[in-house]
N, C-alpha and C positions, 0 to 999 in steps of 0.2 A: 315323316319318317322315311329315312331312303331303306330302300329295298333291298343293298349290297352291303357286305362291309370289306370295301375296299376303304381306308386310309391313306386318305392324300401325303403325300410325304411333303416337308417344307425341300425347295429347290436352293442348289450352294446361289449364292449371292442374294434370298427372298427373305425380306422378314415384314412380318405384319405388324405393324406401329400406328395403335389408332391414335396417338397422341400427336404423332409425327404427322399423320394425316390430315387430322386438326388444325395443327400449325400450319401446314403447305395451303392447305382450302383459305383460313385465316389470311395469310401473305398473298394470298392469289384476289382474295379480296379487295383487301387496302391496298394493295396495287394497281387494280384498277378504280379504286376510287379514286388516287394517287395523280393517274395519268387524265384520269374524269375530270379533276378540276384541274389540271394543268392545259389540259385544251380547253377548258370553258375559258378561263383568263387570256388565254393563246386568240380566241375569236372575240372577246371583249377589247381586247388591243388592237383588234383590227374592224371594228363594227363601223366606224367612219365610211370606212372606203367604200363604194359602190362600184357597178358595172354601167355601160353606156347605157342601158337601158331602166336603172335605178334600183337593182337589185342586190344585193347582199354580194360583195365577192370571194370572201373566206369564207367556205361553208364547210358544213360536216360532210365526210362522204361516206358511210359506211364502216368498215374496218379493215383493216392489212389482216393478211392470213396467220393465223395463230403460229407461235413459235414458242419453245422452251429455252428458259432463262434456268442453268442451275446455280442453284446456291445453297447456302451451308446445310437447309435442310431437305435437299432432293429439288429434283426439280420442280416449277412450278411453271404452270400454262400463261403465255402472255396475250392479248386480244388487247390490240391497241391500237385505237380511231384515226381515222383518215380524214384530213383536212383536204380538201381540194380549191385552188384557186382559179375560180371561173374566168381571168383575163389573159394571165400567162399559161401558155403553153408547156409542156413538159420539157422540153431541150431550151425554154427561156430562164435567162441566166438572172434576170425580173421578178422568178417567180417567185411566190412565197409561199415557204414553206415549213412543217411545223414538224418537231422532234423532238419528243417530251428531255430533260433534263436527266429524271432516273433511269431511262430508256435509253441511253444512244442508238442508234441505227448499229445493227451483226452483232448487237449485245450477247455475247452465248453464255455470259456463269457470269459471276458477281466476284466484287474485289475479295471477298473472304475467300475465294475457291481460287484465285489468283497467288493469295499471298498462303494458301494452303503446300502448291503448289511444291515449289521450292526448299520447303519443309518437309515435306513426304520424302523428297530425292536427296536431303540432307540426312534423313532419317536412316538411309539405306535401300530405299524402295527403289529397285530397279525398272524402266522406261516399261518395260513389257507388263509388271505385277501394278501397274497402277489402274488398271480398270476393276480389277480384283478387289485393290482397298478400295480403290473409292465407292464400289460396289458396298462395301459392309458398311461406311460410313455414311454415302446416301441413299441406299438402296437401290434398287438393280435395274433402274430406270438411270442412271448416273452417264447416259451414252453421253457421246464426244470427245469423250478425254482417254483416247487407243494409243496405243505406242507412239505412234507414229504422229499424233496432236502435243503430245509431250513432247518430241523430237522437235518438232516445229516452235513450242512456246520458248525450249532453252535456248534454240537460236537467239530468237530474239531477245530473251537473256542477257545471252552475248554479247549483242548487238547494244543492247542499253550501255552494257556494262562498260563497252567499247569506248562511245559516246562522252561516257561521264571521264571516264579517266583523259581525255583529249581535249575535255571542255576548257574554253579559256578562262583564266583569271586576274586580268587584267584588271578587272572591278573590283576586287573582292580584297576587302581586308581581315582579318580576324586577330582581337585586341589579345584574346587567350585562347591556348591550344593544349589539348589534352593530349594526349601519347601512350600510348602502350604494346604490348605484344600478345595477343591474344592466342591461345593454342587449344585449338579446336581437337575435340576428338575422333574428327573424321579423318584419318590418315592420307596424307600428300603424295604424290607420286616419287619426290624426291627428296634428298635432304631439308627442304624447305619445308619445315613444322610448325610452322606458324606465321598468326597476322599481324602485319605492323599497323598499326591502327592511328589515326590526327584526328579530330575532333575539337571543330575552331568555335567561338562564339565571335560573332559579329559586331558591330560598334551598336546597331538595334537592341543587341541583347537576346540573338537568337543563333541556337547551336546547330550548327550544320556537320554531316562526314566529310572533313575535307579532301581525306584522302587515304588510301591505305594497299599494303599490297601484299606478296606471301615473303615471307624472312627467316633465312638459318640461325635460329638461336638471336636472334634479337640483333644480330650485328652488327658493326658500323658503317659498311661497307653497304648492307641492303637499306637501312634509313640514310643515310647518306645519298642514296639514290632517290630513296622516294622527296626527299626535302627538296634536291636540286630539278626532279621532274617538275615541283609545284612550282619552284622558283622560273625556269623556261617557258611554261605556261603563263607567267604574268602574276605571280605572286609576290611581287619584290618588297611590301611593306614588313617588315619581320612583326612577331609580337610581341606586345609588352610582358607576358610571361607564358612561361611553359610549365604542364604540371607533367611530373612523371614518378614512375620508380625510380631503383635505382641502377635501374639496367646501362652498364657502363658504353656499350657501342649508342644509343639512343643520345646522350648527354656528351658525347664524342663528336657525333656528325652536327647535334644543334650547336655547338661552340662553333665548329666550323662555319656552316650557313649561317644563322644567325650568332652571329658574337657577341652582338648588345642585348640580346632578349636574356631578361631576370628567370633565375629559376627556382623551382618550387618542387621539394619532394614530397611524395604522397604519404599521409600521414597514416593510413591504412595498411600499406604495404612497410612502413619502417615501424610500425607497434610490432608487427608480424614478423619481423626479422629478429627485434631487438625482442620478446617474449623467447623466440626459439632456441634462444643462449640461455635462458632461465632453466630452473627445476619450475616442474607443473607448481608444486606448493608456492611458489615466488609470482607467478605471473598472475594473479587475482590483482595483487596489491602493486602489481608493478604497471600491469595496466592502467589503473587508476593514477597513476603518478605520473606517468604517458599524459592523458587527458587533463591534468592540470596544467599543462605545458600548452599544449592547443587549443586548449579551451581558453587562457588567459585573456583577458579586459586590452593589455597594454604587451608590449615587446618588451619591456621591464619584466613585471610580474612571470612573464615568463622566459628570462633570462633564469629568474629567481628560482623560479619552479626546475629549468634545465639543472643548473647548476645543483640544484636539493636532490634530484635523479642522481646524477654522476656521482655526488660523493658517498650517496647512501649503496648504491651498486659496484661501486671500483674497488673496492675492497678485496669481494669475495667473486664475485663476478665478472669481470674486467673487459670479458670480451663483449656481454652486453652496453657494457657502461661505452666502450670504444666505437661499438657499433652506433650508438645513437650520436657518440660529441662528434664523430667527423663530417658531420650532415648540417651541423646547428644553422648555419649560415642560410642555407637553404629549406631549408624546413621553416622558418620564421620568415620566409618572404613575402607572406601572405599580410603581415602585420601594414604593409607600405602600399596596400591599394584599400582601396575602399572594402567598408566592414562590412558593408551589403552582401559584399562577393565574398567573403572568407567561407562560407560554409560550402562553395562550388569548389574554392581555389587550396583548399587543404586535401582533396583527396582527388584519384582518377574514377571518379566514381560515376561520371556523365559515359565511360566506357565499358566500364565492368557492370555496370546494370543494363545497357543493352545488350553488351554478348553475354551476357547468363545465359536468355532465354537462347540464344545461338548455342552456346556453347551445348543444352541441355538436348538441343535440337540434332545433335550429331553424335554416330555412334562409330566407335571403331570397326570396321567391317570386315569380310577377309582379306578383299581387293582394295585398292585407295582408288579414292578421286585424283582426276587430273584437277594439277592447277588452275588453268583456265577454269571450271567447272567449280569449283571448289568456288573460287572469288566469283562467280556471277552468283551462286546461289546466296550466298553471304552478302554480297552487294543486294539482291533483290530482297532477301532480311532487312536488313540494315535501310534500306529506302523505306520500306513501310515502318520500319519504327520509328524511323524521322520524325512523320508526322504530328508523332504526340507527344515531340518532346517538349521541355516547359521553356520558357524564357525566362533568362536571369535575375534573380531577383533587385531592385535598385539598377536597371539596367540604361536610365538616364546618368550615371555617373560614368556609363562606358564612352562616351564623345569627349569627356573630361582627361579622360587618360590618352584620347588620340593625341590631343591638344597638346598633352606633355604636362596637365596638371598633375603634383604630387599628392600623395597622401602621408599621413603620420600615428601610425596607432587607427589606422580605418578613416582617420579624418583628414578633410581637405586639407591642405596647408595655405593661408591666404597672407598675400606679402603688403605691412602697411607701406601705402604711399608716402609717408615722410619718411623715415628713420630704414625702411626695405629690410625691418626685420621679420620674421616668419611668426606669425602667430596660427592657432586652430579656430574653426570656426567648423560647427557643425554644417554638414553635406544638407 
């Protein structure tokens, strides 16, 4: 029993989390159990070797001075073995030397606290209040990350961000390209409200950012720019399609640079336009008459299905009925590349499901972000979401289409050798 009653008060940034506790003790375990068998294997690959005297030349030496690793749940204590090699010397360039994989060497926070980062400053957290949140989010051991480590990480931001947009691509082809304009809720410094956004899939069958930059009102004039940037950098193969809205500056500038590349309006954003002419009572059922159209088996069936739209709507409705027949052509482009890819190539949705979480990630503030600032944080988004994005489905029919193979109805089109007439033959 204590003998006072004085009442500890909890301190601003202190909370006692024995769960949280738990968990760090746990992770500081298997961490070093982690790094345990990663140097036992690290001296099994080297057990051959001896010294001139027949001894062992990789051996264990002790440990490297502890150091803190933060990660998502506070920091945890790292204690990680020291390999010493008994023949080379420290400044031999011979020596070997060992550095666990989950460790690198000045490791100070984990990629989850990296890709937090950027998030936080899109959120509206300014350079100075980030010790404060990270403080509540890891608790009050959260040191390193002061104004002034922030200042330092956005540079190099920058610097990435730099990097990427000057990269060459010379090498690089992409068979289809996504498009959009993205308008973030973090306010711009100037007229420029928004992101022009490409999104290529490769002839692998794997989707890359290819490129994107800030745009007044979707322009012609600023995608225009961004097309002919890619094209200077060594992008000279156009793509076999483009999917987009139907943002008229976007479909302006690809006519220009690319002229022969097929296009494809999104089927997503044209329900959403052609419903907005509706009365609410009309758009359950007109939806659904929408989806028999893109949904069809055959370019037929949904000629048939178009055509069943238009006459039952142009009656009374005329401006939804107009809204949807001056697209037809383009909206059914989908039908003439492989059926694999139809459910990628009817909407822009490889873009609007990444920037969601962006979008969700920024808030309108009092002050705006500078541009610069604005696109490294969004590029630094946008790079970690990369990693997980999926590869195409039927993505062996992507070389088919470099080649100049046609499709008909989602099917190969194969040409008999006597007669060179076109017949189908399943993919």
């Amino acid at each position: 029993m204590p003998n006072d009653n004085v009442t500890r008060l909890i301190q601003p940034g202190f909370f006692d989390d024995q769960l949280t506790e738990i968990l760090r003790n746990g992770a500081r375990a298997l961490l070093a159990k982690a790094v345990e068998v990663e140097v036992a294997d690290f001296l099994d690959q080297h057990a051959d070797l001896k010294t001139q005297d027949g001894h062992q030349r990789v051996v264990r030496h002790g440990h490297l001075p502890e150091r803190e690793v933060m990660t998502g749940i506070g920091p945890v204590t790292v204690h990680q073995p020291r390999v010493r090699d008994r023949v080379a010397g420290a400044g031999d360039p011979g020596r070997i030397r060992f550095s666990p994989s989950i460790l690198p060497p000045y490791m100070r926070r984990s990629k989850s606290i990296e890709a937090l980062l950027p998030i936080l400053y899109l959120k509206g957290i300014s350079t100075g209040d980030f010790s404060e949140a990270l403080a509540a989010l890891l608790g009050k051991d959260a040191a390193g990350l002061s104004a002034s480590t922030i200042g330092r990480l956005k540079d190099g931001w920058f610097d990435e961000h730099a990097a990427w947009q000057k990269r060459d691509l010379s090498a690089k082809r992409y068979v289809y390209i996504w498009a959009d304009g993205i308008h973030l809720e973090a306010r711009l410094e100037d007229e420029k409200q928004c992101i022009l956004v490409l999104i290529g899939a490769t002839p692998e069958g794997r989707k890359e950012l290819v490129g994107f930059t800030d745009g007044a009102r979707e322009s012609a004039h600023d995608w225009r720019g961004l097309l002919l940037d890619l094209k200077r950098r060594g992008l000279d193969a156009s793509p076999r399609l483009v999917i987009a809205d139907g943002a008229l500056g976007f479909w302006k500038a690809a006519g220009e640079v690319w002229p022969k590349t097929r296009e494809q309006r999104c089927w997503v954003h044209k329900t959403a336009n052609v419903l907005a002419k509706l009365p609410k009572s009309q758009q359950p059922k007109a939806k659904r008459a929408l989806q028999e159209i893109w949904m069809a088996e055959t370019r037929v069936a949904a000629e048939l299905a178009f055509e069943a739209f238009i006459e039952s709507y142009a009656l009374k409705y005329e401006k939804a009925a107009d809204c949807l027949a001056k697209d037809r052509d383009t909206l059914l482009a989908f039908y003439d590349f492989p059926a694999e890819h139809w459910k990628h190539l009817r909407t822009t949705n490889p873009i609007e499901s990444t920037f969601a979480t962006v979008r969700h990630r920024t808030i309108r503030s009092k002050g705006c972000l500078s541009n610069k600032t604005a696109l490294a944080m969004v590029f630094k988004l946008v790079e970690g979401a990369q990693k997980s994005w999926r590869r195409l489905d039927g993505h062996n029919q992507l070389p088919k289409l470099v080649l100049g193979v046609t499709f008909t109805d989602g099917v190969e089109v194969i040409a008999k050798s006597n007669d060179r007439q076109p017949t189908t033959a399943a993919a």
